[in-house]
DOZAMI-906952 format. One record per residue (C-alpha): y, x, z. Coordinates in steps of 0.02 Angstrom, whole numbers, padded with zeros to 5 digits, always signed. Last residue first. Layout:
// DOZAMI-906952
YXZ...
// end
This chain:
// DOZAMI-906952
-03020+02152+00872-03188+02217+00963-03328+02136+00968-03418+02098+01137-03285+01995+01204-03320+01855+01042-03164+01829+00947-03073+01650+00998-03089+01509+00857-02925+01483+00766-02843+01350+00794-02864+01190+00666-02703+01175+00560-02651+01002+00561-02548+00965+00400-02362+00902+00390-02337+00743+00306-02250+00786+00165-02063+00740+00163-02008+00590+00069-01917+00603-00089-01709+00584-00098-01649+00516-00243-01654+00338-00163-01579+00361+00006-01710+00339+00134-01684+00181+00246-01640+00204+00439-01564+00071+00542-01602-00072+00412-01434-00156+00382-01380-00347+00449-01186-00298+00444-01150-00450+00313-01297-00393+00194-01180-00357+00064-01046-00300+00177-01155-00165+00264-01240-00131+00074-01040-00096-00003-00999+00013+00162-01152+00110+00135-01137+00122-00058-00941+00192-00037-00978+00297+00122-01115+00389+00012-01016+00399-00148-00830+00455-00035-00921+00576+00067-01023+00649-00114-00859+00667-00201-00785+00741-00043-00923+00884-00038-00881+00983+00117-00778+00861+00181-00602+00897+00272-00498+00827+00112-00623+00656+00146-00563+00635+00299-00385+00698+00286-00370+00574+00152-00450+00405+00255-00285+00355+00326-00212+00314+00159-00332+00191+00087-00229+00035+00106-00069+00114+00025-00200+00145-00108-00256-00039-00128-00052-00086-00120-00019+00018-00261-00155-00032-00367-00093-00214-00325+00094-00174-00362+00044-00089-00531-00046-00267-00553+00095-00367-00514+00207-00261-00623+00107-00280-00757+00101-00464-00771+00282-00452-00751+00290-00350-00895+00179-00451-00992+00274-00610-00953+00213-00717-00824+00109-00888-00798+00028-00845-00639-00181-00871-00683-00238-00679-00665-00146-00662-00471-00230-00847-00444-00385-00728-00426-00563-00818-00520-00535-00735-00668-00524-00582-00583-00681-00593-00483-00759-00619-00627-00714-00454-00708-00738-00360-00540-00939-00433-00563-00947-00317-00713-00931-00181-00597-01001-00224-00445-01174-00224-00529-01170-00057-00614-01092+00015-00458-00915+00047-00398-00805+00170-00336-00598+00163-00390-00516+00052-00489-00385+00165-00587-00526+00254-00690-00685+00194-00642-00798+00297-00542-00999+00262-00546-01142+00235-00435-01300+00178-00513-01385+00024-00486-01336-00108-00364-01502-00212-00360-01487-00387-00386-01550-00490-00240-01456-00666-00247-01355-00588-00092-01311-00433-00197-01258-00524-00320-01146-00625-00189-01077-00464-00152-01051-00419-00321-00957-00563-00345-00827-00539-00200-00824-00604-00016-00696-00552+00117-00683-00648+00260-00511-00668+00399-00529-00753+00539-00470-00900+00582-00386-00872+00746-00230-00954+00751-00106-00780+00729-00233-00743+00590-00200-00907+00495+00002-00895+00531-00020-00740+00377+00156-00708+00326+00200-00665+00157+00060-00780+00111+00166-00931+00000+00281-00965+00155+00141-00905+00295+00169-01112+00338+00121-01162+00168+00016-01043+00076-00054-00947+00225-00133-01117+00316-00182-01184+00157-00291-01014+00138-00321-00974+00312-00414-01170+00300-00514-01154+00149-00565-00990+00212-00620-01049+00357-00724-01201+00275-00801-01070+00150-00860-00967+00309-00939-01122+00378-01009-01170+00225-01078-00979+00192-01187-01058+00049-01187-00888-00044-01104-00976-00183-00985-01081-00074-00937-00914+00030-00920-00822-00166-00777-00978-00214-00695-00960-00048-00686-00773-00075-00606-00768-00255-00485-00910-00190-00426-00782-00086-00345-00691-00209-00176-00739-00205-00166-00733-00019-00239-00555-00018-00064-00512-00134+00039-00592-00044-00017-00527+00139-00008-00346+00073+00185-00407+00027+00227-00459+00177+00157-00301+00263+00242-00181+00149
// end
């Protein structure tokens, strides 16, 4: 399961070196570079991963990150069927991202093609396993999964550099509350 994890990010790391060099993470592009010749050759194609084991450490970039970097707003938050959370940003960035994953450019047969990406959803899931009882035990687990979903996606996007506390968008600030002058005292002479 491991080996074939490793494939699979292997195949799309040229995705990330191409969104370091468009967010003009040099060094980060230069790592890449390296984890990713490192991983093809020695890592026998990426089913082993030599890269980690030498200390370059592993990045991950993506369109919509680098969308997020040029300052496009997220939008909306939205589901899509087999892929998982997204927004209207990261969403049409996923179609560049794929065109930019050597998994897209093998020369294979429809089936195979298929197979590859059954194998990806699979893996993604596999990779999302040991958040279930998490988000069985939420109140709301749509609302868990949104909210961790756009805070993850904004952490990454601003590579950990987040505001400590930001109002969510829907939500409307309270009123400032109003001073209420006391009350002055009864004269003694008069009674309550």
């Amino acid at each position: 399961r491991a080996g074939v994890s490793n494939v699979l990010t292997n195949l799309a790391y040229p995705t990330t070196i191409i969104n370091d060099l468009l967010q003009l993470k040099l060094k980060d592009a230069a790592v890449d570079i390296g984890r990713f010749a490192l991983n093809s050759t020695l890592g026998l194609g990426g089913l082993l991963d030599p890269a980690s084991h030498a200390g370059l450490a592993r990045n991950d970039e993506d369109f919509g990150q680098t969308l997020g970097r040029w300052g496009v707003p997220p939008g909306p938050y939205l589901v899509l069927p087999l892929l998982g959370p997204s927004t209207i940003r990261d969403a049409p960035a996923f179609a560049v991202d794929t065109q930019t994953d050597l998994r897209s450019q093998l020369d294979l047969k429809t089936a195979e093609r298929a197979a590859v990406a059954a194998l990806s959803v699979v893996d993604q899931r596999a990779g999302l396993l040991a958040y279930d009882d998490q988000i069985s035990r939420a109140f709301d687990p749509y609302a868990f999964v949104r909210d961790a979903w756009l805070q993850r996606r904004e952490y990454k996007v601003r590579d950990g550099a987040v505001p400590d506390e930001e109002p969510m968008p829907d939500e409307e600030p309270l009123p400032e509350a109003e001073t209420l002058e006391p009350a002055a005292p009864a004269p003694a002479d008069q009674a309550p």
